[in-house]
C-alpha positions in Angstrom: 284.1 39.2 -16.1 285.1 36.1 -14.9 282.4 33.5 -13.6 283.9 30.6 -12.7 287.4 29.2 -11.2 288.9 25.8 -13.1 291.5 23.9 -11.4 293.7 22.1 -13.9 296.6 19.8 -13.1 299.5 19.6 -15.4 302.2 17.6 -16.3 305.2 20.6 -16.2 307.0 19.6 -19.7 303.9 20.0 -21.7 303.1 22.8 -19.6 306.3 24.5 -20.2 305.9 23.6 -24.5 302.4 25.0 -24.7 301.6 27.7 -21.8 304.9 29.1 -20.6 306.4 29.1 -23.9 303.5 30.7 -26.7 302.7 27.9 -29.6 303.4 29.9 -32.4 300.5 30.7 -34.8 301.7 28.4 -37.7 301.1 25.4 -35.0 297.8 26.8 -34.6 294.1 26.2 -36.7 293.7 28.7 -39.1 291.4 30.9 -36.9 294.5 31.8 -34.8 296.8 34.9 -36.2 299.0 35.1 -33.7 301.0 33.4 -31.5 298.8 32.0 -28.2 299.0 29.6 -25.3 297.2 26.5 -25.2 296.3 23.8 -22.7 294.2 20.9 -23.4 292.6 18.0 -21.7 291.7 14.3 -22.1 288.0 13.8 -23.9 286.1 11.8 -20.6 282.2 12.1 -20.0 283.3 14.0 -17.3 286.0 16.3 -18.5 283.5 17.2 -21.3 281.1 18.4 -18.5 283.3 20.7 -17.1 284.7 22.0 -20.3 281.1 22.6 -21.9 281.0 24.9 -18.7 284.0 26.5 -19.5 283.4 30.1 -20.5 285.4 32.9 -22.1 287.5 35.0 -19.2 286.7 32.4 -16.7 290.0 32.1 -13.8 292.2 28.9 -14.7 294.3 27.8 -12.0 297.5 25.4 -12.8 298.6 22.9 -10.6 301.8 20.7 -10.5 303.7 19.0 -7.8 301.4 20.4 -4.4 301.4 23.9 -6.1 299.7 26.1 -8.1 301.7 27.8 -10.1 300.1 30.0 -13.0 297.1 31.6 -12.9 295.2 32.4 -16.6 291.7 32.9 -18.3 290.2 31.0 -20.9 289.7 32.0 -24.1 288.4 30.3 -27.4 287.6 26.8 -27.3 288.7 24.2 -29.8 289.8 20.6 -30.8 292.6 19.6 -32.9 294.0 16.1 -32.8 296.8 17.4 -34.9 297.5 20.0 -32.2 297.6 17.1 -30.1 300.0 15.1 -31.4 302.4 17.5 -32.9 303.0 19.6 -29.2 302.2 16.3 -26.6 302.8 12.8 -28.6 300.4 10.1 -27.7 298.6 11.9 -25.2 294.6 12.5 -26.2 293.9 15.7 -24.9 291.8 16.7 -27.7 289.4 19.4 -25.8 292.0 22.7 -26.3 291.6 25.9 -25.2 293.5 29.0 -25.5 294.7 30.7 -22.2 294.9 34.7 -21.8 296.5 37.1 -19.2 298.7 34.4 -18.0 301.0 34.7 -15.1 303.5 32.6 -13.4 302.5 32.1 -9.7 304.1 29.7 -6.7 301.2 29.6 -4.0 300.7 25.7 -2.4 297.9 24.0 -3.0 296.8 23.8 1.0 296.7 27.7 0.5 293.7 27.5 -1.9 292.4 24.8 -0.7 291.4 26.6 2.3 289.9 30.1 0.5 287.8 27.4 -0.7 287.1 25.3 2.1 288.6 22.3 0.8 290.8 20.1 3.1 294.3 21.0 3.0 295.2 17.7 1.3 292.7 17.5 -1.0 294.2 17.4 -4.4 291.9 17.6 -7.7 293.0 14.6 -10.1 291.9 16.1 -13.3 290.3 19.1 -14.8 287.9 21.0 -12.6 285.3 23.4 -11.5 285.5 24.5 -8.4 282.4 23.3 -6.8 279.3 25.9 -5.8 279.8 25.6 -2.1 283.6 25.8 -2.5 282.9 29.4 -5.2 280.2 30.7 -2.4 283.0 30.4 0.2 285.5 32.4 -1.9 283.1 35.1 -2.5 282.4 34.9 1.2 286.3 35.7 1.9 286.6 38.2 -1.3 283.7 39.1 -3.0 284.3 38.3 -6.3 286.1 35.3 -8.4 287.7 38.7 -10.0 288.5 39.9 -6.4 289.7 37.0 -5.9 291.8 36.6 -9.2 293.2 40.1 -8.7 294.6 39.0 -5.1 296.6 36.0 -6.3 298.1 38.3 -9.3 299.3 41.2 -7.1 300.8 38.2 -4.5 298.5 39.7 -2.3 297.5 36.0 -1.8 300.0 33.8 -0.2 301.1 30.9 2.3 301.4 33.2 5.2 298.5 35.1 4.0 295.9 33.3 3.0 292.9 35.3 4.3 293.4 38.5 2.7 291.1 41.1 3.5 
């Protein structure tokens, strides 16, 4: 059951090579037999925080250009600087994890913002967890981070409707 939500901002071409599109499993370390998809993020003191709280089924949220727009949970946790540079080049995001029950969403980010209380600019920079105040406020509004999940996957959860219930 998930626990926590993540907010993750992504840069849409990597995104596209590594979560839209499955890496296939021969791109993968050996403890992956099939096909999966993959994000990963930059190796920071605070990054590694956040990603040392990042637990199996917890609700990733994907952000690019003032929208969210796919909704997944994480699954095992790993590091591979080959991984690295084969899919993204020069770009050291070394802390990897695999991403399950994915799904393509379009919701703006003001939309979120305010189940969780956040401004409606206010635009996370890197990898994050949605702070305890901010999760107390969506459980306030739904009940549950899975009540909550479930309402963003059935478009229950939208721009004109961001209060559901």
């Amino acid at each position: 059951m998930a626990r926590d939500v993540f907010l993750i901002p992504v840069d849409e071409q990597m995104f596209s090579e590594t979560v839209i599109a499955p890496v296939p499993a021969e791109d993968l370390p050996s403890q992956f037999t099939r096909k999966k998809r993959i994000w990963g993020i930059r190796d920071s003191e605070l990054n590694r925080r956040f990603y040392e709280k990042l637990e199996s089924e917890d609700v990733l949220l994907f952000y690019n250009d003032f929208q969210y727009i796919g909704i997944g949970k994480a699954g095992e946790k790993f590091t591979s600087s080959e991984f690295t540079s084969t899919y993204w080049g020069q770009v050291d995001a070394e802390l990897l994890f695999e991403i399950g029950s994915f799904l393509s969403i379009e919701i703006p980010i003001k939309t979120i913002n305010q189940v969780f209380g956040y401004t409606e600019s206010f635009l996370p920079q890197s990898f994050r967890r949605v702070s305890n105040s901010a999760r107390t406020k969506m459980r306030q509004k739904f009940g549950s981070v899975s009540e909550f999940e479930t309402l963003i996957r059935s478009g229950e959860l939208s721009d004109t409707n961001p209060n559901v219930r």
